[in-house]
LOVEX-115354 format. One record per residue: residue in one letter; x, y, z of N, C-alpha, C, O in turn. Coordinates in pm, whole numbers, plus 32768, in hexadecimal, padded with zeros to 4 digits. Each point is the difference from the previous one (the first is absolute). Layout:
BEGIN
AXYZXYZXYZXYZ
...
% end
This chain:
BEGIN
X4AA6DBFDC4487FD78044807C7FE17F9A806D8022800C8075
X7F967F8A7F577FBC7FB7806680957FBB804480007FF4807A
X80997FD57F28802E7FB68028807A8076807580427FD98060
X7FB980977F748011807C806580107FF7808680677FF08041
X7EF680217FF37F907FE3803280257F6E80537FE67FFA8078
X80567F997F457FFF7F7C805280847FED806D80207FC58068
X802C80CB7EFC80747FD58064801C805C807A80337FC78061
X7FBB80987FA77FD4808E80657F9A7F84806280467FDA805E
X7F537FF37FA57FD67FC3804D80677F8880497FFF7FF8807B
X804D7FB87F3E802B7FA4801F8077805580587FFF7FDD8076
X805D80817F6D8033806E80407FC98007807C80457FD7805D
X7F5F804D7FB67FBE7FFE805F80197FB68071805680168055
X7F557F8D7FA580027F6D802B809D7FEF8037801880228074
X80537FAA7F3A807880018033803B80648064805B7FDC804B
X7F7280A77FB980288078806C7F977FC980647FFD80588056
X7FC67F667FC37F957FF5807380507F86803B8020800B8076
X7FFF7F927F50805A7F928036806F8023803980327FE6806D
X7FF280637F2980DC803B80597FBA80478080804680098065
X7F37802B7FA07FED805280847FE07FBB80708028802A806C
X7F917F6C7F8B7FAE7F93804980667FC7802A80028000807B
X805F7FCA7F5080997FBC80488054806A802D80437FED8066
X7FC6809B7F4E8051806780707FCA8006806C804A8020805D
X7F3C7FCA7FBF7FC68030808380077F9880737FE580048078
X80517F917F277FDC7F65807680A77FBB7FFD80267F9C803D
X801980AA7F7B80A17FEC804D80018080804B80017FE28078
X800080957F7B803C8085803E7FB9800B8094804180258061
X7F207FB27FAB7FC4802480797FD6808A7FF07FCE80398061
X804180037F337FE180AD7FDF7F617FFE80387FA57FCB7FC1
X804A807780BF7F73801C804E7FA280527FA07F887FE57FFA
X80B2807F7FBC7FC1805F7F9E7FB77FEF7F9E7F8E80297FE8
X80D17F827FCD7FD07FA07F777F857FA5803D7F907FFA7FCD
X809F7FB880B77F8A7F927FEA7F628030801A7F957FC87FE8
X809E80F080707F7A8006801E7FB2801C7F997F8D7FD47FF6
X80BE80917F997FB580487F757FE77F697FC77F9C80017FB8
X809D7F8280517FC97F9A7FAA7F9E7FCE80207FB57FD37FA9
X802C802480D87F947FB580607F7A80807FD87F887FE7800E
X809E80757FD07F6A80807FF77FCE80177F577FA380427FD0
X80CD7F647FEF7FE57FE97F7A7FE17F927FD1801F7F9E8043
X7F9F804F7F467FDA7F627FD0808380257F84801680697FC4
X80227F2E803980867FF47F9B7FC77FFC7F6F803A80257F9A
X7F1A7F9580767FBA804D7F56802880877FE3802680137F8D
X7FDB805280C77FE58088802880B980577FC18053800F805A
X7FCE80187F2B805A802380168010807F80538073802C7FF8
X7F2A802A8066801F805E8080805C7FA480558051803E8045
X7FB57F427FC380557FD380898059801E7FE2803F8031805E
X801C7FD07F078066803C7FCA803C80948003806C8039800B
X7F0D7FE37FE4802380C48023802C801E8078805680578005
X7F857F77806080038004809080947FA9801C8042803B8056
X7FEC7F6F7F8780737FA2801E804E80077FC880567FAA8017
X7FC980BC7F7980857FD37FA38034809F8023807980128009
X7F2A8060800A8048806F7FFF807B802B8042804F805B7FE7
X7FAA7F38808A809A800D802F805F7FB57FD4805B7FEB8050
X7FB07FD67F2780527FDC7FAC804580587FAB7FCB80577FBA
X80BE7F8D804F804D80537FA67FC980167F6C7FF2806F7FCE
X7FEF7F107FED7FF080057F747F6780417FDA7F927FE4802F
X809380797F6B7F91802F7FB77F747FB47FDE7F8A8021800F
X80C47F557FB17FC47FBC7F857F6D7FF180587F937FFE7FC6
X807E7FF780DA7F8D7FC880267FA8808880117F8B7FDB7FFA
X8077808580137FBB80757FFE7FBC80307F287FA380467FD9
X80AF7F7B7FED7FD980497F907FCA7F837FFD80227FF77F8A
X7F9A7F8180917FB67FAA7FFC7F7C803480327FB180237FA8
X802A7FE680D07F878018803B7FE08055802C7F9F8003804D
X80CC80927F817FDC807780277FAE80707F81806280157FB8
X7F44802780157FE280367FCB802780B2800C7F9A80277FC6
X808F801E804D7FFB806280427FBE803980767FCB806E8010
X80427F2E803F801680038094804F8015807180487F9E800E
X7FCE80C3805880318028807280077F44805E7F9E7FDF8043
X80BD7FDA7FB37FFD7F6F802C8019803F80A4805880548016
X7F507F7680568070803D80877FF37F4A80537F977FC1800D
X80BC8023800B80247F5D80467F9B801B807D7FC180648023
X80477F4180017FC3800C80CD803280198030807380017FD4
X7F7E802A80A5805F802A8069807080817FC2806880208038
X7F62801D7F4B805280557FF57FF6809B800C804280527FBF
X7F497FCD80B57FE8808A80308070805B7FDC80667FBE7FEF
X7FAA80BB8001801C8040801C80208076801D805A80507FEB
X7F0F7FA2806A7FB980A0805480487FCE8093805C7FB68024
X7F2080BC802980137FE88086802080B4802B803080348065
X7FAA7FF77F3B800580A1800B7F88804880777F9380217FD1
X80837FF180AD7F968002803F7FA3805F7FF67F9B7FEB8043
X806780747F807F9180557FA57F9A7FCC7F8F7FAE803D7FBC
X807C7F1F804C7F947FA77F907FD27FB7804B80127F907FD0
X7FB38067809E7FDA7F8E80647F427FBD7FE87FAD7FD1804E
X805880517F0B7F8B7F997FDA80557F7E800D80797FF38016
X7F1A7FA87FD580097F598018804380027F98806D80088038
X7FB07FF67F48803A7FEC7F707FEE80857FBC7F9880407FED
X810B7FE57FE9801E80367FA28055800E7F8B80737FD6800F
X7F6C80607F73807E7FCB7F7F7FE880617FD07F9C8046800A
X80D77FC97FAD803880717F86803A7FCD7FA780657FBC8013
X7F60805F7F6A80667FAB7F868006804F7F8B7F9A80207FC2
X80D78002801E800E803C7F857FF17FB67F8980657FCC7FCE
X7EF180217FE07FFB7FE27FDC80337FFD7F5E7FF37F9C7FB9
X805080F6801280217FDF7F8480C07FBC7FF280347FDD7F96
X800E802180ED80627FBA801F7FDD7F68802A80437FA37FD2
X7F55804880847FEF7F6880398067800E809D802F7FA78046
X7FD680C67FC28062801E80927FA27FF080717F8880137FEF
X80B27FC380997FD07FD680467FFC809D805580798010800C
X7F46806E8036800F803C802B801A7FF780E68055801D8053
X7F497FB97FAA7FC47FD0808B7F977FC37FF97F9F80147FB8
X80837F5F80D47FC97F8B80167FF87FDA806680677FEF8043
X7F067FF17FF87FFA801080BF7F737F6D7FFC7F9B80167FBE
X806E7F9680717FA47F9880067FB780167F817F9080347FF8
X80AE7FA67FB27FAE800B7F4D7FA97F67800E7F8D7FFC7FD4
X80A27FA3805C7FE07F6E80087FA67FC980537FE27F8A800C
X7FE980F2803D7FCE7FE6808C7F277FF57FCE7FCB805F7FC7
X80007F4E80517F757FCD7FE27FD1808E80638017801A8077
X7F9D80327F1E7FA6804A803E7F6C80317FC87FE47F9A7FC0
X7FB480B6802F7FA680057FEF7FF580867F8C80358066802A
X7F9C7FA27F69800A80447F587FB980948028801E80727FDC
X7F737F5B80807F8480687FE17FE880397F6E80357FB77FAC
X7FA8808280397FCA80657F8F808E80107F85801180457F9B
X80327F6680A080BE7FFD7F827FC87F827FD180507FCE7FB1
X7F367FDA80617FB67F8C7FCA7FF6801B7F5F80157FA87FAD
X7FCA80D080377FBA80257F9C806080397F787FDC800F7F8B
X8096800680AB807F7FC67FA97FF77F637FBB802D7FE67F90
X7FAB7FDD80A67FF47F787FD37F8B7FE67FAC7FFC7FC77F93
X7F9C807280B97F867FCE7F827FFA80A77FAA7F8D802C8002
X80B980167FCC7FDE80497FA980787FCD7F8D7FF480267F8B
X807C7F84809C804F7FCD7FB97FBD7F5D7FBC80037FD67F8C
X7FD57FFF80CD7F7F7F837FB57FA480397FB97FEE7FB37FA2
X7FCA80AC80517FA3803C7FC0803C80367F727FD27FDB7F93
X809E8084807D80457FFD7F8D80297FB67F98800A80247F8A
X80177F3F80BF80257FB47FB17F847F8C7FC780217F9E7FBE
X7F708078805F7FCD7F907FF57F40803E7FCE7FB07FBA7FC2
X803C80B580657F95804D7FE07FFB807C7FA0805E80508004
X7F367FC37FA57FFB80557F947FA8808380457F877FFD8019
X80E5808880027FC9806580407F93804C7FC67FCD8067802B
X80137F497F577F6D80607FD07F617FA5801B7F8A801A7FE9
X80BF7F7380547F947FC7805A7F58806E80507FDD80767FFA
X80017F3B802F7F88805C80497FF57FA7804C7FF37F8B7FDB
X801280A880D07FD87FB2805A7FA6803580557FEF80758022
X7FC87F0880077F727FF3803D8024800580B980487FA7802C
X7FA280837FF9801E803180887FAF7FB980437F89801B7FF2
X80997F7F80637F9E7F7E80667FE6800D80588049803E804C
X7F357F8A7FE08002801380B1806D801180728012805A8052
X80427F0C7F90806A7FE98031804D808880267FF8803D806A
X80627FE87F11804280837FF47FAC808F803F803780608035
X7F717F957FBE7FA2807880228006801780CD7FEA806C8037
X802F7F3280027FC17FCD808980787FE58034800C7F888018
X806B80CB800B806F7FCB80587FD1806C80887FE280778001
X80287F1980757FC78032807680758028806F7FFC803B806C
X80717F887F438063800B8080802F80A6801A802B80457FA3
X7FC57FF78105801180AE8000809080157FDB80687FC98023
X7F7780A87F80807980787FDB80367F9B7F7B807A7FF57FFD
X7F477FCB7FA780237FDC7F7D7FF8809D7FC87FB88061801B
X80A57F897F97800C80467F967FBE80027F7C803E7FBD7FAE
X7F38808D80187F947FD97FA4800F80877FAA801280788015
X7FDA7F2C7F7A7FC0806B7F947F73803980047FD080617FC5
X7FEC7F3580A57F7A80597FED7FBC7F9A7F6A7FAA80417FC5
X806D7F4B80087FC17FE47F9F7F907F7F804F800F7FB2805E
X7F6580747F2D7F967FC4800D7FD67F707FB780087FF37F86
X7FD17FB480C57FC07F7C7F917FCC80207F807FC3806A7FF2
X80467F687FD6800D802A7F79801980387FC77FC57FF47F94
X80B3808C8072800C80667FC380847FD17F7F80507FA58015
X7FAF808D7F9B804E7FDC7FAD806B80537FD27FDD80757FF2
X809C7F737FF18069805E7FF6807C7FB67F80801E7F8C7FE2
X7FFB80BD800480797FDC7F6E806D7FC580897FEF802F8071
X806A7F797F79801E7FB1804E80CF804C7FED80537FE88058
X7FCB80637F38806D806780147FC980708097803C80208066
X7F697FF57F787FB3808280597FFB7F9E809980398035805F
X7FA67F847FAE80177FC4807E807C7FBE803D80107FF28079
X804B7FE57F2180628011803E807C808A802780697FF5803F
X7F5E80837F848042803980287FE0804D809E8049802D8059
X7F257FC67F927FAE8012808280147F97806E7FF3802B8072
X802F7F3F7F8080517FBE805E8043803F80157FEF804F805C
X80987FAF7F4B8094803B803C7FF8806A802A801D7FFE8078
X7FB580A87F4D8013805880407FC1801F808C802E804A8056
X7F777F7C7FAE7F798030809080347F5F8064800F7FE48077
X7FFA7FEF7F3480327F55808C7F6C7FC57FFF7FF17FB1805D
X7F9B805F7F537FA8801080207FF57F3D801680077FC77F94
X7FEA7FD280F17FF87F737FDF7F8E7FE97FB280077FAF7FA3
X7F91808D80787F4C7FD37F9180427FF67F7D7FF17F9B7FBC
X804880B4802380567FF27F7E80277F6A7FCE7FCE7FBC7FA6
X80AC802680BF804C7FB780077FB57F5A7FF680397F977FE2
X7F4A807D803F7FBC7F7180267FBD80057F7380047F997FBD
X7FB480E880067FDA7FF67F6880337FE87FB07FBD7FC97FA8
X80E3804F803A806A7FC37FA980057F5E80007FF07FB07FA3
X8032803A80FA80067F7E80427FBF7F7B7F6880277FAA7FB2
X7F5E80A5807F7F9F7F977FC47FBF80107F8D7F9D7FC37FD8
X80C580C67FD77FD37FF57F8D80607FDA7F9F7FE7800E7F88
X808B7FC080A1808A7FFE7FCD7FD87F3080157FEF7FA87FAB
X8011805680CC80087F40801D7F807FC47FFE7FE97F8D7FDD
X7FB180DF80547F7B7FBD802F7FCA7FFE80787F887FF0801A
X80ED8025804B7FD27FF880AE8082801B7FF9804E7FF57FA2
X7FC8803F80FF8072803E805D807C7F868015807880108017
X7F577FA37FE080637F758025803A7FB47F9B806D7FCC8019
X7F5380217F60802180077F6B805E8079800380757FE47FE7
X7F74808A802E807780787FE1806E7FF2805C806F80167FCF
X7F8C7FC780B980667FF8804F80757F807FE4807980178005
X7F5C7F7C7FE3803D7F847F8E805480227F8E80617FBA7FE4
X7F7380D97FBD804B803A7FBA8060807D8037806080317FC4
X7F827FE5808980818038806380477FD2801E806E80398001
X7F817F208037806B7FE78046806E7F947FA1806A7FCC8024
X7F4D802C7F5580557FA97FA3802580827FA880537FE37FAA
X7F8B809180548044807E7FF1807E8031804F805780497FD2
X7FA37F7E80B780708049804580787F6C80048074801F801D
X7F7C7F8A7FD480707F9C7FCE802580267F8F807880197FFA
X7F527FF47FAE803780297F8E8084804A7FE380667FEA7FC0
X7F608083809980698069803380697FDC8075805A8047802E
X7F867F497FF080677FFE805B80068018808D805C7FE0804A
X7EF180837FE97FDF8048803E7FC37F5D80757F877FF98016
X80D27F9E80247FEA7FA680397FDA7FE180A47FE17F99803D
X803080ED7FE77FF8801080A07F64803F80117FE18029806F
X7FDA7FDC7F467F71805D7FD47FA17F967FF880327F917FEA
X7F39807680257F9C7FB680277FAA808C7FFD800F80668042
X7F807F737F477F7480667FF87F8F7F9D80347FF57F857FFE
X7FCE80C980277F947FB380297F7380527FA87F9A7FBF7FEA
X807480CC7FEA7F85805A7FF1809C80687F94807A7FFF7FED
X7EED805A7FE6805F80587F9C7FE3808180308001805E7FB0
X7FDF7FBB80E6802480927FF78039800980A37FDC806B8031
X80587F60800B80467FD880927FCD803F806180368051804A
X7F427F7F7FB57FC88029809280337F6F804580137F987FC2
X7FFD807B80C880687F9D80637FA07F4E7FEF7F8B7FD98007
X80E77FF37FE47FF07F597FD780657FA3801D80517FD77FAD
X7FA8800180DE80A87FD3802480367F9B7FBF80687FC6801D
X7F2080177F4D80867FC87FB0801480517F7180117FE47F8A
X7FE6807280B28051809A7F928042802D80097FE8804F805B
X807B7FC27F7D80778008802B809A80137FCF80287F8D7FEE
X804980D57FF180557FF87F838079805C80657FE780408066
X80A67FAA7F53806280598023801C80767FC77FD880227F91
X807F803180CC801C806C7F9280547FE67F647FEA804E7FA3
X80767F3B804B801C7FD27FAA7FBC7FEA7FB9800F80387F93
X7F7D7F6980817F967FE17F9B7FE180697FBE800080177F87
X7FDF803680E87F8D80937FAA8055803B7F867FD580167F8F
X80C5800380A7802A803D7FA080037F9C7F6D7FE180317F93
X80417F5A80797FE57FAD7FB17F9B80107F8380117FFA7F86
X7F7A801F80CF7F6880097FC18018809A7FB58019802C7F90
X7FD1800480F0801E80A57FBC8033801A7F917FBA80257FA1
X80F47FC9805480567FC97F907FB080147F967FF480607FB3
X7FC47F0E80577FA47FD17F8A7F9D80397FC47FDC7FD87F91
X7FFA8070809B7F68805F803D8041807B7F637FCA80157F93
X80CD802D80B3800480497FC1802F7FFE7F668035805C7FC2
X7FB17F40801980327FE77F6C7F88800D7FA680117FFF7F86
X7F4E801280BD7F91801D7FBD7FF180BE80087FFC803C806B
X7FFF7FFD7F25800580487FEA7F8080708036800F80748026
X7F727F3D7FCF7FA1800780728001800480677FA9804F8027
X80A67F70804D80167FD18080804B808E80347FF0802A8073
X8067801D7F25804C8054802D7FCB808A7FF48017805D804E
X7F9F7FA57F477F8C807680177F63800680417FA680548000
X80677F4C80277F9380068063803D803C806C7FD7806C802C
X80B27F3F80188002801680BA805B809C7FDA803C803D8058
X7FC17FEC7F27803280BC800E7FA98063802C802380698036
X7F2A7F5D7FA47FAB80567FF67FBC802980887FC37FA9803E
X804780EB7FFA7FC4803C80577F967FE9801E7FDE7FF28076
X7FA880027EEC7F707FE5803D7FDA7FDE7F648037801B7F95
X7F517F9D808F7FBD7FC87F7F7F7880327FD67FF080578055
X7FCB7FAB7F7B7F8880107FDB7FB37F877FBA80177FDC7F8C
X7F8F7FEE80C37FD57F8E7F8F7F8F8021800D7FC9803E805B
X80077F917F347F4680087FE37FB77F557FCB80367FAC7FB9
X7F6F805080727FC47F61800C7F8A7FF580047FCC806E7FEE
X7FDE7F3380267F877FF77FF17FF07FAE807280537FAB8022
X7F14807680347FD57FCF80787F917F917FA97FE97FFB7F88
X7FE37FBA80DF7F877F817FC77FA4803E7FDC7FA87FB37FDD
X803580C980177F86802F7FCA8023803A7F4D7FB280137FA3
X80E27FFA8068801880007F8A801B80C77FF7801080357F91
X7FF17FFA80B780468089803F808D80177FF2805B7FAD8004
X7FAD80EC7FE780B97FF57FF380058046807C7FB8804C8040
X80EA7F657FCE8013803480A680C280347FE5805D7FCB7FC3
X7F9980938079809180757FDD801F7FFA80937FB480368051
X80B77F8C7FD480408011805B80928003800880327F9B7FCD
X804B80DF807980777FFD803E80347FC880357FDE7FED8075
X80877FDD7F5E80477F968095809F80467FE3802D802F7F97
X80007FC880C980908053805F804B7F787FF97FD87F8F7FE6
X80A880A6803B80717FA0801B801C7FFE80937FE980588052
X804C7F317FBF80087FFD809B80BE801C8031803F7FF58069
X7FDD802B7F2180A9800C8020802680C8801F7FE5805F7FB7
X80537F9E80B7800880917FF98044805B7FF37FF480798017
X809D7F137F9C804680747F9C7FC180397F89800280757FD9
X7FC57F247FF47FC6802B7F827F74808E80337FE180727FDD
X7FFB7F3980767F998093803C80398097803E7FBA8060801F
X80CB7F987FE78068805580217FBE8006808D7FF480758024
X7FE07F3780328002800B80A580997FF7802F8031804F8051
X800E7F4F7F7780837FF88022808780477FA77FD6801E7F90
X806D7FF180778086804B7FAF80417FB97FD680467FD2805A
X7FE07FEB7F1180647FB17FFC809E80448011802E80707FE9
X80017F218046808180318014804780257F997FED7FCF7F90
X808580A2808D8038802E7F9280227FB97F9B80347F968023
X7FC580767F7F80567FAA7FA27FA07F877FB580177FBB7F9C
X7F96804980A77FB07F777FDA7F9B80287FDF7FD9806E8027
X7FCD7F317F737F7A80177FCC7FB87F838007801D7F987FC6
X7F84807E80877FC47F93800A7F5E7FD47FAB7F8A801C8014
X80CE7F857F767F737FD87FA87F7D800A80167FA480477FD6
X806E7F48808D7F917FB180497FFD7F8F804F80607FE28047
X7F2F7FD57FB2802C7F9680887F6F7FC880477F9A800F7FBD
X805A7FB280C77F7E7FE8800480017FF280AC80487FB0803B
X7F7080997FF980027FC580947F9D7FA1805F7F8C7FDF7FEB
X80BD800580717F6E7F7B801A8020802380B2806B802F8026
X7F2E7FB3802D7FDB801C80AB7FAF7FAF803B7F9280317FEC
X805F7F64805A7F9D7FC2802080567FF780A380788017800C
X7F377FC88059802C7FFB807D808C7F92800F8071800B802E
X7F527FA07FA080847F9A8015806480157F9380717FE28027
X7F8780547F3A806480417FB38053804E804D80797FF17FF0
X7F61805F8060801F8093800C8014805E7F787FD57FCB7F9A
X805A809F8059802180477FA980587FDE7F7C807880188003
X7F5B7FBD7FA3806B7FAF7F817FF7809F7F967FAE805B800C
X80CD7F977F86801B80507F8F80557FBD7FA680687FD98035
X7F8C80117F5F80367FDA7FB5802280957F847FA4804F7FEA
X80A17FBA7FF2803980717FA780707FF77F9080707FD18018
X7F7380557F86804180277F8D803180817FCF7FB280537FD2
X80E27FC68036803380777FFD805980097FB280437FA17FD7
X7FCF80F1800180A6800F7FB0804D806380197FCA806E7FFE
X80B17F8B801B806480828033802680467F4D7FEB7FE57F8A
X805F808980D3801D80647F8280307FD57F8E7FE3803A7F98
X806F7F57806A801A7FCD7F897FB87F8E7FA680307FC47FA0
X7F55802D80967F877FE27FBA801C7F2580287FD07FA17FC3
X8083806380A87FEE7F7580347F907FE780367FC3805B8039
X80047F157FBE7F9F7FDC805380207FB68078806A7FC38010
X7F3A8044803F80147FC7808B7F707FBB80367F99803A7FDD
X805C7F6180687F9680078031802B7FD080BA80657FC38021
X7F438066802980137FFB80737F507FBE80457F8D80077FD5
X80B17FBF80A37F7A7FAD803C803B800480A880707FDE8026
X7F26805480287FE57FCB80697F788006803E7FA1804C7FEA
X80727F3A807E7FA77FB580037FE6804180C580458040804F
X7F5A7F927FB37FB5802A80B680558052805280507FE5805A
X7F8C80807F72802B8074804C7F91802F80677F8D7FDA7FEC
X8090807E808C7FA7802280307FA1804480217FB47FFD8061
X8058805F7F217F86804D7FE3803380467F6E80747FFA7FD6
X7F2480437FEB8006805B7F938074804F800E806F7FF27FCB
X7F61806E808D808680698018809C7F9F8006806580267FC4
X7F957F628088806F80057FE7805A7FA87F9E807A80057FED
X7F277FAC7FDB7FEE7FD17F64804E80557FA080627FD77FC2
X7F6880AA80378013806E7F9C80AE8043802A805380217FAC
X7FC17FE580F580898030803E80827FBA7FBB806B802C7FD5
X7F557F49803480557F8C8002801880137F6F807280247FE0
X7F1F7FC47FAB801F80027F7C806C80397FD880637FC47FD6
X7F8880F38039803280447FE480B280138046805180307FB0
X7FD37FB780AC803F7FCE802B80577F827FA4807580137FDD
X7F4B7F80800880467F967FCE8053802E7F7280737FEA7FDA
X7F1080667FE6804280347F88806B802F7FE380357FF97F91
X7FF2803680C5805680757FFD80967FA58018806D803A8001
X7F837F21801380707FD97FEC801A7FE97F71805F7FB87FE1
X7F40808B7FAC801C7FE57F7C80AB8049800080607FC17FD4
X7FA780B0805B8066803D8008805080078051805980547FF8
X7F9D7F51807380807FCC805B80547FBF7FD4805E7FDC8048
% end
């Protein structure tokens, strides 16, 4: 295995060289820019640079079952989608559906939490009990999104993350934070050697629940990236299905406390109609002034394909939800 392993690496290595000299006899503007935004450690510079190569071999190298889309290779521009970034990918094909500034640096909001509920998964034991901190307790900035949880209150740490994801709640998001790393900045460190991992290289966390941090920051590529990933935990995918939760917990006096939390997505709340043909799992939405309106979504048409779809700063809810529904519907174009 290991000598496998050396040679698949050494593989490697040699496709990064034939690329490094294709790019510096040909003058190919494309290649040098995806090389210059990649570290050549990084086999993503590969994902990004070889897809417009004829040969396979380099896709069944550094592709996992992944939708690969090159730079510069939009192709939206549908003027009924006029968010900042949008994508469609059929995910149980790896088909590229529609692609409109996927590459373009913009702001996560509340689609943050795709990321740390996928670190949490991988790295924390959900029968944990967490201690709820000042810190987490005390976010001052107006129109956060809160669960409403108290210093010290304590909660089974499955039960709070589903109360992150479904409610958006950030108090949440800062109690995981630091019960998963220790502090907010320890957890954000594992985000961001989480989203190389994946490949997810145009992305920069700063915090784990994306209230605005102008060095926070990810593409619609990335997200789907993450997302992707997100959905291979079997947890991850029944959480962002669920309408509303019920959790019960204990306050510092040692009291049980029963509280509802709602989903913030409003197909699943049936505010919105999914479009014919389509069913939409779940998904996670995020809004902060400088975000604008983000959705990330997981869907499947009649023949039980998956898809996931993302766009990013739209300009309001309503038309967030227009646009979605809308995009979908090129499942069947």
């Amino acid at each position: 295995m290991e000598r496998i392993l050396k040679m698949r690496l050494n593989k490697k290595i040699q496709i990064i060289s034939s690329l490094l000299v294709m790019v510096t006899l040909t003058g190919c503007s494309s290649s040098t820019e995806a090389l210059m935004k990649y570290s050549v450690s990084d086999s993503s510079a590969i994902e990004y640079t070889t897809a417009n190569n004829s040969s396979d071999e380099y896709a069944d190298l550094f592709t996992d079952n992944l939708c690969v889309v090159p730079l510069k290779s939009d192709i939206g521009g549908d003027g009924n989608l006029a968010a900042e970034a949008t994508l469609l990918v059929n995910n149980t094909d790896n088909k590229l559906l529609y692609a409109d500034s996927i590459y373009e640096k913009l702001y996560p909001a509340s689609i943050t939490k795709v990321m740390t509920a996928l670190v949490t998964l991988k790295n924390a034991n959900l029968s944990d009990t967490v201690t709820v901190s000042y810190n987490a307790s005390h976010i001052a900035e107006v129109g956060a999104s809160l669960c409403g949880l108290k210093e010290g209150d304590q909660i089974n740490l499955k039960d709070l993350l589903n109360v992150f994801l479904i409610s958006s709640g950030n108090d949440a998001g800062i109690a995981i934070a630091e019960h998963v790393a220790g502090s907010e900045e320890a957890f954000a460190n594992m985000m961001n050697e989480q989203a190389k991992e994946l490949g997810a290289t145009h992305s920069h966390f700063a915090n784990a629940h994306g209230l605005h941090d102008e060095n926070h920051y990810t593409t619609a590529y990335d997200i789907y990236l993450i997302f992707q990933e997100a959905l291979k935990q079997p947890i991850f995918v029944e959480i962002i299905g669920t309408k509303s939760y019920d959790a019960t917990y204990s306050n510092s006096a040692g009291s049980q406390v029963k509280k509802e939390f709602s989903t913030t997505n409003n197909y699943l709340k049936g505010v919105e109609t999914m479009p014919e043909g389509i069913t939409v799992i779940g998904g996670k939405t995020g809004t902060t002034n400088k975000a604008g309106s983000c959705l990330v979504l997981y869907s499947k048409d009649r023949s039980d394909k998956e898809y996931i779809s993302v766009i990013l700063k739209s300009d309001s809810k309503t038309t967030l939800y227009s646009q979605m529904s809308y995009l979908l519907k090129f499942i069947y174009k």
